[in-house]
Backbone bond lengths (Angstrom), bond angles and torsions (degrees), N, CA, C in turn:
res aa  C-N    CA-C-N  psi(-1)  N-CA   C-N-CA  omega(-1)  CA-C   N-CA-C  phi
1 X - - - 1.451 - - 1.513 111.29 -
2 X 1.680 114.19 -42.74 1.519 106.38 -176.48 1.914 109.22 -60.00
3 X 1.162 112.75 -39.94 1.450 99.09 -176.23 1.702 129.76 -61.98
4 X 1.373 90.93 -10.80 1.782 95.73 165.49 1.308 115.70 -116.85
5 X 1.423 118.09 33.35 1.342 108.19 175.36 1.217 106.31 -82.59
6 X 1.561 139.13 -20.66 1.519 120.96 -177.54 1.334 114.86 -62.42
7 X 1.585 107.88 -36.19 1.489 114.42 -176.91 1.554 108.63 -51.45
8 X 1.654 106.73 -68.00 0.958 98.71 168.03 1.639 151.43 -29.28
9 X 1.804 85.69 -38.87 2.152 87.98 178.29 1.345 105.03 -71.17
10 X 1.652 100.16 -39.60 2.052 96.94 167.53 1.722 119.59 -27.17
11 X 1.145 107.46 -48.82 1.395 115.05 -178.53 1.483 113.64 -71.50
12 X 0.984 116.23 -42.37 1.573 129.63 -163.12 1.524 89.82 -73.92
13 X 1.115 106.28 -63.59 1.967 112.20 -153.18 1.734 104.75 -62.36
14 X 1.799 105.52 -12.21 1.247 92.63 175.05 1.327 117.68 -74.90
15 X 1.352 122.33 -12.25 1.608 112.35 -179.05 1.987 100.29 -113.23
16 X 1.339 107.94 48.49 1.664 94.07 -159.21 1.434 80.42 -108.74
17 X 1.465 128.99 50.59 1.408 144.57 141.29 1.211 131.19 -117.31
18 X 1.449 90.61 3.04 1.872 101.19 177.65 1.709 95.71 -109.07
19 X 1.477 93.46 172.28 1.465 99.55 176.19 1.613 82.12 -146.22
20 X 1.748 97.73 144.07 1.677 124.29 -178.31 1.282 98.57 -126.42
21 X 1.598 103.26 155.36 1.529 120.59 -164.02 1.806 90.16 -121.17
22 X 1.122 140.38 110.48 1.508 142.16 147.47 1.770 94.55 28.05
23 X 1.326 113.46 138.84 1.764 129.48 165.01 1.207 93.95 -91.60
24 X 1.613 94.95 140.30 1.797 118.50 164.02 1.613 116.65 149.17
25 X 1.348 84.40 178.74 1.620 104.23 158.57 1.251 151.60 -71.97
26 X 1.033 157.43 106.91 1.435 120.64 160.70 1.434 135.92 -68.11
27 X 0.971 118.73 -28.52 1.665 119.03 179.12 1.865 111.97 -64.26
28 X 1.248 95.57 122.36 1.192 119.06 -178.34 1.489 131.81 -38.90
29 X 0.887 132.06 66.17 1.639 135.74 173.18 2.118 125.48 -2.05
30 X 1.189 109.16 93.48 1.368 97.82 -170.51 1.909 103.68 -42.27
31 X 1.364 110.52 -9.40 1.876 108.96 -163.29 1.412 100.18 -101.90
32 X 1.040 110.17 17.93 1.860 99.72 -153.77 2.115 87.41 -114.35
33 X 1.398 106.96 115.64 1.305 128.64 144.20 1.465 109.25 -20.83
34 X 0.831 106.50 161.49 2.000 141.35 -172.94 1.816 73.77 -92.01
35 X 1.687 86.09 107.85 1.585 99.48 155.78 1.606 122.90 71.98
36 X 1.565 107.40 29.47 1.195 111.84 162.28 2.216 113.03 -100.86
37 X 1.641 92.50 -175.91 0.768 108.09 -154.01 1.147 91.30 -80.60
38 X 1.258 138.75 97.12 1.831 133.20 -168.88 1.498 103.76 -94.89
39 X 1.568 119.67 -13.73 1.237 121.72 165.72 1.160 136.04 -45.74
40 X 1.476 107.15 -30.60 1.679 144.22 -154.16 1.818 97.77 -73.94
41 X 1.050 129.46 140.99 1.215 112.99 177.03 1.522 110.53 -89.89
42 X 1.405 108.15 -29.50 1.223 116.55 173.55 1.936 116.68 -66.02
43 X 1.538 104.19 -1.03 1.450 79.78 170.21 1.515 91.38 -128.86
44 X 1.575 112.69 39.95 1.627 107.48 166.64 2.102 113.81 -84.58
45 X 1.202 98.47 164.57 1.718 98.09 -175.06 1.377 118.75 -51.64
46 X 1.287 113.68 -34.88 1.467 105.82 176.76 1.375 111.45 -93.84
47 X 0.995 149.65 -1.80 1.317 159.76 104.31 1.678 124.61 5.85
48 X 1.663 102.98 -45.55 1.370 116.74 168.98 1.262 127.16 -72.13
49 X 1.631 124.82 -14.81 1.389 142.09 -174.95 1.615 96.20 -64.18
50 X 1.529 118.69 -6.60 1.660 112.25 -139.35 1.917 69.64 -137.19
51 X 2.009 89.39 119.41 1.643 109.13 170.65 1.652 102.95 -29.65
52 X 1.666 107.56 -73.62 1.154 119.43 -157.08 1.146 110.95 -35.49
53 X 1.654 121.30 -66.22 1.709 117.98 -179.82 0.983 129.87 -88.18
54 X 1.712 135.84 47.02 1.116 147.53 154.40 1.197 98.55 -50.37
55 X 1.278 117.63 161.74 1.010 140.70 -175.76 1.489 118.77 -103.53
56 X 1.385 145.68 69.10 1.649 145.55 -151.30 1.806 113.06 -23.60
57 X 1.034 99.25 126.38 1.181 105.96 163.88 1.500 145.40 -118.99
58 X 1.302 132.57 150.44 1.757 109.49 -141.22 1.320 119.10 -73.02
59 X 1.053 100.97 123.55 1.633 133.84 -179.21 1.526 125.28 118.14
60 X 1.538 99.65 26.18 1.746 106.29 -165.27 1.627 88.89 -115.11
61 X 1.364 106.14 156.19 1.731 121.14 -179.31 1.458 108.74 -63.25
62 X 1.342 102.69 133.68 1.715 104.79 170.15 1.377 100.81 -138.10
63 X 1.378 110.18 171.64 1.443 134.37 -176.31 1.301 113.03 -134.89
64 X 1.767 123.18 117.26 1.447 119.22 178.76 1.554 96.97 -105.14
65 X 1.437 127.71 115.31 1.454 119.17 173.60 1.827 99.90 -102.16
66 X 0.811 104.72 110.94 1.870 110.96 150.16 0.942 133.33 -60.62
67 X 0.864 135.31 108.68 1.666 152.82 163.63 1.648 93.34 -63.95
68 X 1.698 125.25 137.23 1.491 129.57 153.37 1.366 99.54 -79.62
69 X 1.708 117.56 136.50 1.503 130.28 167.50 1.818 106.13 75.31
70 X 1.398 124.22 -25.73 1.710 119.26 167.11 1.421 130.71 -107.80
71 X 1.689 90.66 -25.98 2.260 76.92 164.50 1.442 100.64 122.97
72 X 1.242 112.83 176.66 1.643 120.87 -174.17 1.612 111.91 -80.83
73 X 1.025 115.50 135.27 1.592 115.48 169.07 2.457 97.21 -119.05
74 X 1.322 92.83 121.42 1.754 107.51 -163.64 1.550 89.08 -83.78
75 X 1.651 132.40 166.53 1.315 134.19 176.02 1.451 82.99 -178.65
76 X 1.239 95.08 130.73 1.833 131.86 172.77 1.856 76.95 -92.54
77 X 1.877 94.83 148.24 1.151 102.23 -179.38 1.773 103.07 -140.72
78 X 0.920 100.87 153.49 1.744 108.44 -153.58 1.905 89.23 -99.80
79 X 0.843 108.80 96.76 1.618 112.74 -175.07 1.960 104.65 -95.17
80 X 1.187 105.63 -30.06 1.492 115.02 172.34 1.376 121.23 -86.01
81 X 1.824 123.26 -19.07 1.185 110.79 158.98 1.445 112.62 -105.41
82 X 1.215 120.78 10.71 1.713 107.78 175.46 1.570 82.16 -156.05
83 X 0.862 111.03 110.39 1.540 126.63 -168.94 1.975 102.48 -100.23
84 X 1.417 113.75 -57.60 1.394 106.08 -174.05 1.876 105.50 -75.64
85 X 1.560 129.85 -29.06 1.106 130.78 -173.90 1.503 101.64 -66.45
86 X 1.846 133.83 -33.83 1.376 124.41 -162.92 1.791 102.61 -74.25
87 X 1.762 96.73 -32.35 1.474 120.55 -144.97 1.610 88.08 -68.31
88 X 1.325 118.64 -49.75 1.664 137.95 -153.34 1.696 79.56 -71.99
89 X 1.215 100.39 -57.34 1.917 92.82 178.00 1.014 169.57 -42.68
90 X 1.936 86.99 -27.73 1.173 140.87 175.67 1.415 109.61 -82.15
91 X 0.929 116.72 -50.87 1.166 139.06 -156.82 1.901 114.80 -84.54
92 X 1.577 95.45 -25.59 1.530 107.81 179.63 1.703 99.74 -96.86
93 X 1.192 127.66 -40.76 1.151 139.76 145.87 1.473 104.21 7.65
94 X 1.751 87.84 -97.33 1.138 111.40 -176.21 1.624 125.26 -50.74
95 X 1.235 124.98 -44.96 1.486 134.17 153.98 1.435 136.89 -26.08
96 X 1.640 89.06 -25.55 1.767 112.79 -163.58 1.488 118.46 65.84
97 X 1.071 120.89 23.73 1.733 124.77 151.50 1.407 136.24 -46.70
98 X 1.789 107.12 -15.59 1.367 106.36 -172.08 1.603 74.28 -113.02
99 X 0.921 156.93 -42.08 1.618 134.17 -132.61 1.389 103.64 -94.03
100 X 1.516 100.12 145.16 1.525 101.66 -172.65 1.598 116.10 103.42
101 X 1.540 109.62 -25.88 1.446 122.11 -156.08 1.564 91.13 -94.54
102 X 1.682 91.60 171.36 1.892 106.14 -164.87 1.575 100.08 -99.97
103 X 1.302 104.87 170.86 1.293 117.01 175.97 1.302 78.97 -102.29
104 X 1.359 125.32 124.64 1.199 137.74 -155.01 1.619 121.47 -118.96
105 X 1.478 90.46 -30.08 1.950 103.57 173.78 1.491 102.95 -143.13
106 X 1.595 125.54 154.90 1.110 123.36 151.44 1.318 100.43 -168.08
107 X 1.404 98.02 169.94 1.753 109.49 -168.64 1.473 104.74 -165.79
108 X 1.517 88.93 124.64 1.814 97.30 -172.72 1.400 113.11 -61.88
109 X 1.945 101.14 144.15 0.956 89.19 169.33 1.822 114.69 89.06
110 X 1.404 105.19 -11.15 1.740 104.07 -166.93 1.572 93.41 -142.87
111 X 1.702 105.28 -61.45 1.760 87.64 -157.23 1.250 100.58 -161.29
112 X 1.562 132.33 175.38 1.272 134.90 -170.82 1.329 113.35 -135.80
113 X 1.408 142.54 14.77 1.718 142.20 -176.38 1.493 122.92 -7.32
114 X 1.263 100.34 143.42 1.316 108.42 172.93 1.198 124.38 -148.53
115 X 1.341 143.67 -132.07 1.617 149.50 -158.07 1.590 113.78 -32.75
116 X 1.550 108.70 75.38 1.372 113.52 141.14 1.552 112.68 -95.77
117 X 1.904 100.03 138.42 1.376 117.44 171.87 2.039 114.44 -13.12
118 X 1.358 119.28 141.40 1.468 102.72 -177.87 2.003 95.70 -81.11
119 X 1.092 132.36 9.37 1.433 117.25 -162.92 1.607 95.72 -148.29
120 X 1.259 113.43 132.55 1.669 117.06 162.32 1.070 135.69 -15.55
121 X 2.132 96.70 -50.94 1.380 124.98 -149.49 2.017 99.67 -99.90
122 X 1.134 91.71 0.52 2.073 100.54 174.01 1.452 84.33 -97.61
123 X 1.554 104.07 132.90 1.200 135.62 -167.17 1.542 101.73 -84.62
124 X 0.874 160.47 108.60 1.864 141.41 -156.72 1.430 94.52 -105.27
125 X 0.982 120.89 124.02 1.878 149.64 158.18 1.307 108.15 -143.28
126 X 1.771 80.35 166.47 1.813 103.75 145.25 1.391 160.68 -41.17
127 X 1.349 132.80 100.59 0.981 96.43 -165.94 1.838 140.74 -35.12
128 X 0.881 99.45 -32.04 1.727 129.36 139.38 1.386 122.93 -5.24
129 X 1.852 102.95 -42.47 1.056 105.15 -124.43 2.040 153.31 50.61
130 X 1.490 109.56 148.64 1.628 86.11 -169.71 1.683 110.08 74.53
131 X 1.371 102.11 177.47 2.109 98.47 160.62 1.200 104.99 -101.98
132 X 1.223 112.59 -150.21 1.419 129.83 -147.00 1.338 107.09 -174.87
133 X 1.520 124.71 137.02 1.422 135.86 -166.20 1.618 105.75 -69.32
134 X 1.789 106.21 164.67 1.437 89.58 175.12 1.291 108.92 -108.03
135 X 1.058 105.26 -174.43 1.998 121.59 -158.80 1.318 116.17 -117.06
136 X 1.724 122.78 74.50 1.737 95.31 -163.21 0.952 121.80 -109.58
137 X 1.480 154.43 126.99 1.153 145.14 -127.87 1.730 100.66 -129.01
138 X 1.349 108.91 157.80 2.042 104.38 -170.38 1.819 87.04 -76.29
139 X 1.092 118.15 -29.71 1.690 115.08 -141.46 1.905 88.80 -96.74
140 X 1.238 102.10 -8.00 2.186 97.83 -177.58 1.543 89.32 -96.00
141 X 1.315 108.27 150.19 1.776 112.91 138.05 1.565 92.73 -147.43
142 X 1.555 106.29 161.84 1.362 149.37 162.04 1.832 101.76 -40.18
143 X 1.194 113.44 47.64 2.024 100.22 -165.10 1.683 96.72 -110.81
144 X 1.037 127.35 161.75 1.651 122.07 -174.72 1.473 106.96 -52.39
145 X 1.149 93.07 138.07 1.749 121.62 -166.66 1.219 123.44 87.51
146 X 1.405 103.09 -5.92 1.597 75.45 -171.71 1.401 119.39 -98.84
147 X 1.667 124.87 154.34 1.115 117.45 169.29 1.372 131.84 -84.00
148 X 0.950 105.11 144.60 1.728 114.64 -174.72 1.944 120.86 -121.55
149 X 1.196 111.56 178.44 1.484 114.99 -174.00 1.742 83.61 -97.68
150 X 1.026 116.72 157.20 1.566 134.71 158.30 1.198 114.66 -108.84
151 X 1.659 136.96 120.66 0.982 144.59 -168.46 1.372 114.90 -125.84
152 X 1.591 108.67 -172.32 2.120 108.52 -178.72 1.366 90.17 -104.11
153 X 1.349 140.05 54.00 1.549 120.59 158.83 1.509 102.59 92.64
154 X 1.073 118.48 -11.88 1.731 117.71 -143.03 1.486 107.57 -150.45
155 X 1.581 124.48 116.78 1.564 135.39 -173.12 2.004 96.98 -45.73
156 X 1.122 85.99 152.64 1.649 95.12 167.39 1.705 111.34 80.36
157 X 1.760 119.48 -7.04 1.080 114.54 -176.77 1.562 122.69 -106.45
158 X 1.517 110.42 36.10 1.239 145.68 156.68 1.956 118.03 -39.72
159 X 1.089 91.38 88.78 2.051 83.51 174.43 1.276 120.06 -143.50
160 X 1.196 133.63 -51.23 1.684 120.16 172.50 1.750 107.76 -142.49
161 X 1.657 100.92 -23.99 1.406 81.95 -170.29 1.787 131.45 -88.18
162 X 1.297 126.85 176.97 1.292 119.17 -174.53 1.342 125.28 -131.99
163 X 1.244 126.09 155.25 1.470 89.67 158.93 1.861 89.97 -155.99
164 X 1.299 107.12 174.36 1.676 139.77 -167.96 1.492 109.80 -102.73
165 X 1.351 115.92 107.67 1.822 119.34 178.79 1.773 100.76 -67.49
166 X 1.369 120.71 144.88 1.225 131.87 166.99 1.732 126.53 -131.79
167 X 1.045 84.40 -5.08 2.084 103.22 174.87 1.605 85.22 -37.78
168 X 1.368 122.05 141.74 1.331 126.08 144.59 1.436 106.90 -104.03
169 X 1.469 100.46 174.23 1.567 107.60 -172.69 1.082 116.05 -90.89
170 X 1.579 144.27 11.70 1.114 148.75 133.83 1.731 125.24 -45.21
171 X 1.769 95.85 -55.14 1.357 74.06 149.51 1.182 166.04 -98.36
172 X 1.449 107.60 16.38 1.633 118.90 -164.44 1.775 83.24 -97.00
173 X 1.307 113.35 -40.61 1.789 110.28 178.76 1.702 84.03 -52.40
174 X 1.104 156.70 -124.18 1.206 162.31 -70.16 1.626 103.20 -97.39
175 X 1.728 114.24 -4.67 1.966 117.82 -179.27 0.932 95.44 -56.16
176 X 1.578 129.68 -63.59 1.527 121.44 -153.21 1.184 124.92 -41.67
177 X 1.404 137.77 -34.50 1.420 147.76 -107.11 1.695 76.58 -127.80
178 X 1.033 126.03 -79.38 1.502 143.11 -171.89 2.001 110.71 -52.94
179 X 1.423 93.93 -53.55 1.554 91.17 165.68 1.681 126.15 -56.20
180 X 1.218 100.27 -51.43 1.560 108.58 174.26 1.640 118.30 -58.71
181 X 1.538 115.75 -23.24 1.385 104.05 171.54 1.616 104.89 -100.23
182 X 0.832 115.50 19.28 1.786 129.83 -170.27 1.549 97.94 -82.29
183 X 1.843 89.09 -84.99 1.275 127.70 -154.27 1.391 113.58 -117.58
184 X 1.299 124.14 -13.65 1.464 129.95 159.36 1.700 106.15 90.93
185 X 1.448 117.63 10.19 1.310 134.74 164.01 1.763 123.59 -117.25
186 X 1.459 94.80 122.74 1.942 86.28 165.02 1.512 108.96 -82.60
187 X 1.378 106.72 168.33 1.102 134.59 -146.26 1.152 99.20 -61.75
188 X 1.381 116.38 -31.59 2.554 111.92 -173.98 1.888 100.13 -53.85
189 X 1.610 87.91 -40.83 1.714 102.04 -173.87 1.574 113.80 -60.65
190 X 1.469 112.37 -41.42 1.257 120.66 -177.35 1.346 121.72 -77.72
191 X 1.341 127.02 -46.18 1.698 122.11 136.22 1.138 121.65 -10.36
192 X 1.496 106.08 -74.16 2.101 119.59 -151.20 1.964 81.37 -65.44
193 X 1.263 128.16 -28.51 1.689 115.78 -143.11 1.823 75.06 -95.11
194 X 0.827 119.89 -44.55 1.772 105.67 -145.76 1.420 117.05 -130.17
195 X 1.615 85.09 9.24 2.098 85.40 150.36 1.239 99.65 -157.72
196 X 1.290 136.78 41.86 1.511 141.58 164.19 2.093 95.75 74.93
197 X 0.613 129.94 -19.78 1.606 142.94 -157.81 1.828 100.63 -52.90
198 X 0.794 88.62 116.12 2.035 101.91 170.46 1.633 122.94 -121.53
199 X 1.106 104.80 104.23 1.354 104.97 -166.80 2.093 107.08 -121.75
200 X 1.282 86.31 133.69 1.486 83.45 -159.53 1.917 92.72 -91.37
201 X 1.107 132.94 170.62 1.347 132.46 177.26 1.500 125.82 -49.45
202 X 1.400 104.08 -15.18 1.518 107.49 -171.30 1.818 104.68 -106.06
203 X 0.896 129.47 -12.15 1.413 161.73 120.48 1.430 114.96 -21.59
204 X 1.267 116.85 -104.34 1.467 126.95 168.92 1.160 105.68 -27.32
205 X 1.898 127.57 -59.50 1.114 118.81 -164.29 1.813 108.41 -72.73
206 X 1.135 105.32 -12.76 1.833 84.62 169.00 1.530 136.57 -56.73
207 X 1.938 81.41 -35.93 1.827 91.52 -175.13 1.718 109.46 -85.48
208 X 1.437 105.01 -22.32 1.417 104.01 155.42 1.825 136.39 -51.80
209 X 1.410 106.37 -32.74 1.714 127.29 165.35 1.437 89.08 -85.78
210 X 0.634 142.23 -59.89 1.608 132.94 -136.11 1.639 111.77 -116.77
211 X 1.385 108.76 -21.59 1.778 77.87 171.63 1.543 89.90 100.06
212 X 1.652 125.80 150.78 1.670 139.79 167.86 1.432 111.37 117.14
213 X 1.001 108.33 -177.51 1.613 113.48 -179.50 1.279 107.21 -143.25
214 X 2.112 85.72 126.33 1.619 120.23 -171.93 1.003 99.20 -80.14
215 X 1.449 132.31 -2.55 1.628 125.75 160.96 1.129 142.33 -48.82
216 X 1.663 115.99 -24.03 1.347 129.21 -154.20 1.795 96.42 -145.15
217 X 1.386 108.18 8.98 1.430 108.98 162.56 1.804 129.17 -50.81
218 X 1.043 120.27 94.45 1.075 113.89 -155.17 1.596 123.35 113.05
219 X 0.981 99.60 -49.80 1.740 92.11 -175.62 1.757 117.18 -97.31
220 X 0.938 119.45 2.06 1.906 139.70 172.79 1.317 109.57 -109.97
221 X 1.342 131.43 135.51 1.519 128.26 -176.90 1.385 84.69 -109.74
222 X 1.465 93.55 128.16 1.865 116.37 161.35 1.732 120.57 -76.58
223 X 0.928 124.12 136.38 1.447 112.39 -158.90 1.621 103.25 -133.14
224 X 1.752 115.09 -26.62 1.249 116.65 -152.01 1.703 97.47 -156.86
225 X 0.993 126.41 -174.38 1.276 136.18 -143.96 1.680 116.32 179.69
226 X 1.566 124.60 95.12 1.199 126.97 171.35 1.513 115.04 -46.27
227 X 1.205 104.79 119.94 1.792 106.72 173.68 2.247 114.41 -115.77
228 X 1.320 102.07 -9.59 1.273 96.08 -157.38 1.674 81.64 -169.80
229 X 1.444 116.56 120.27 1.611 122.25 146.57 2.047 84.63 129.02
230 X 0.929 125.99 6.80 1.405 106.12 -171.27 1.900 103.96 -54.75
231 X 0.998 111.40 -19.81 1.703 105.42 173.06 0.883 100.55 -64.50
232 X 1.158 129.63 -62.69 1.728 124.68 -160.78 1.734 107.96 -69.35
233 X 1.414 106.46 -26.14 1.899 109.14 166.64 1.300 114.52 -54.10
234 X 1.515 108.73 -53.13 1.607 123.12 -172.42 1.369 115.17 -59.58
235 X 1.418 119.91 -50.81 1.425 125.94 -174.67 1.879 96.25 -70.78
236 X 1.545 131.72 -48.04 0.913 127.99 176.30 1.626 109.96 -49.46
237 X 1.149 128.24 -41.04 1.321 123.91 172.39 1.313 118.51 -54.62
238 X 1.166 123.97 -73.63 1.618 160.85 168.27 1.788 102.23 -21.90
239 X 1.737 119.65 -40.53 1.191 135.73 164.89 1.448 111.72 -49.68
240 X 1.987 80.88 -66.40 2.189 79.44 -171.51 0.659 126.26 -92.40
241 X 1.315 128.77 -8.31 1.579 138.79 155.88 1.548 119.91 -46.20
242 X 1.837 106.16 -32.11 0.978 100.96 161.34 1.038 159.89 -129.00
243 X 1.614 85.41 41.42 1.935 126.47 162.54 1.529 102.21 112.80
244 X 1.459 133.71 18.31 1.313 132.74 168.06 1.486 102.72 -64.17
245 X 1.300 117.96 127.66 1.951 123.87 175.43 1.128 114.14 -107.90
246 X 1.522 128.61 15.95 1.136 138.89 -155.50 1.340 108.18 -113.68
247 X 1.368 140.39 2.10 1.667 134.27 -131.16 1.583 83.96 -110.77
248 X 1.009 129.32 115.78 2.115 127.85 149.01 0.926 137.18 -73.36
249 X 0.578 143.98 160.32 1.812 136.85 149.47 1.967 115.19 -100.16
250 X 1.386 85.83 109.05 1.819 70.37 179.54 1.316 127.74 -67.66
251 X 1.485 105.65 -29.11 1.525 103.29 176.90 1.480 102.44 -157.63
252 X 1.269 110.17 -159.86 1.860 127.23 158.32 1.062 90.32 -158.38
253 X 1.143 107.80 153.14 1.328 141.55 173.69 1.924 118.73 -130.93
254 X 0.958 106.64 108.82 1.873 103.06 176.83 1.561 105.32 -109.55
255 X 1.705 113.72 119.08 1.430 117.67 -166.79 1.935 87.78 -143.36
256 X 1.218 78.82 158.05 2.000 100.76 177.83 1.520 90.49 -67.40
257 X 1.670 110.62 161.66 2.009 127.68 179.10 1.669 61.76 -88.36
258 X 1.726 86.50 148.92 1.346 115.57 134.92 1.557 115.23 -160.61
């Protein structure tokens, strides 16, 4: 991911004169828990037709990440389409590898990172050891909320860290307009040219409803899925995005829905 981030700010900085308000709904989700984010478009009713934003149901993998001082952000975790990325997750989780650790990168508007080693001298892998390939599934994409593996640019460089998509769908609706007087291509064009990315209409149009970045389609394994805490994501973004170095994670926790 770091080796295409310039491309990426290319994209970003073209609208870094607009200001976006959170993607979604308001009308209330017959699936939606006491006190979720019903705003979210991704947890609106027709929204649910789509694997990714189901809503967990009891006995399916979840993820409680804590924020120190902002609160829980919840993630259903896809253990059947990325089986070694949940497992490695699970498993560091449980170890206490993430707790204690910084919110370490973020960038408005794109993403939220987390669990690098707290010390230089911790070697960061797999449980595995080394990384580990990624996992990409037809039914995941990279669309707001979801969690992903963070890698060096390059398949196989899979080891502890993570991070949280936050693109809303305001702005990926608003690329075209700016690219085309740029570069003389909309955005399907600007994908397929400058990160291999092919997105057929039914595709594109997800991140168009939903918010994420068609940038990294394909090359980031999706593992997990925001269901509950996108406030506490947003303000966590909104912090380090705007240079707060202070953000932790107290823990994770991975437990069965019930």
């Amino acid at each position: 991911m770091a080796e295409k981030i310039n491309k990426i700010f290319l994209i970003l900085c073209l609208l870094s004169a607009l200001c976006f308000s959170s993607c979604g709904k308001t009308k209330k989700s017959v699936y939606a828990p006491e006190g979720s984010d019903i705003k979210e478009a991704t947890l609106s009713d027709s929204a649910q037709t789509f694997f990714q934003y189901r809503y967990p149901v009891e006995g399916q993998l979840c993820a409680d990440i804590f924020i120190l001082d902002y609160g829980h952000i919840y993630v259903r975790l896809f253990d059947e389409d990325a089986p070694g990325a949940v497992e490695n997750f699970r498993k560091k989780a449980e170890k206490g590898a993430y707790t204690g650790t910084l919110i370490s990168k973020a960038v408005k508007d794109y993403y939220v990172q987390g669990g690098k080693p707290l010390t230089d001298d911790v070697k960061e892998e797999s449980i595995w050891g080394g990384g580990f390939t990624n996992e990409i599934s037809s039914r995941l994409a990279p669309t707001r909320g979801a969690l992903c593996m963070a890698n060096q640019g390059r398949n196989g460089t899979n080891a502890q860290q993570f991070f949280i998509v936050t693109t809303s769908a305001e702005t990926i609706k608003k690329l075209d307009e700016p690219l085309n007087e740029r570069y003389g291509i909309g955005l399907r064009q600007y994908l397929e040219e400058n990160y291999g990315t092919e997105l057929d209409d039914k595709k594109l149009g997800r991140f168009l409803d939903y918010g994420g970045a068609p940038w990294i389609y394909g090359h980031n394994t999706v593992f997990g899925q925001v269901f509950k805490g996108f406030d506490v994501l947003d303000k966590v973004e909104e912090d380090a995005a705007g240079g707060k170095s202070d953000i932790y994670i107290k823990k994770i926790t991975v437990y069965k829905y019930v």
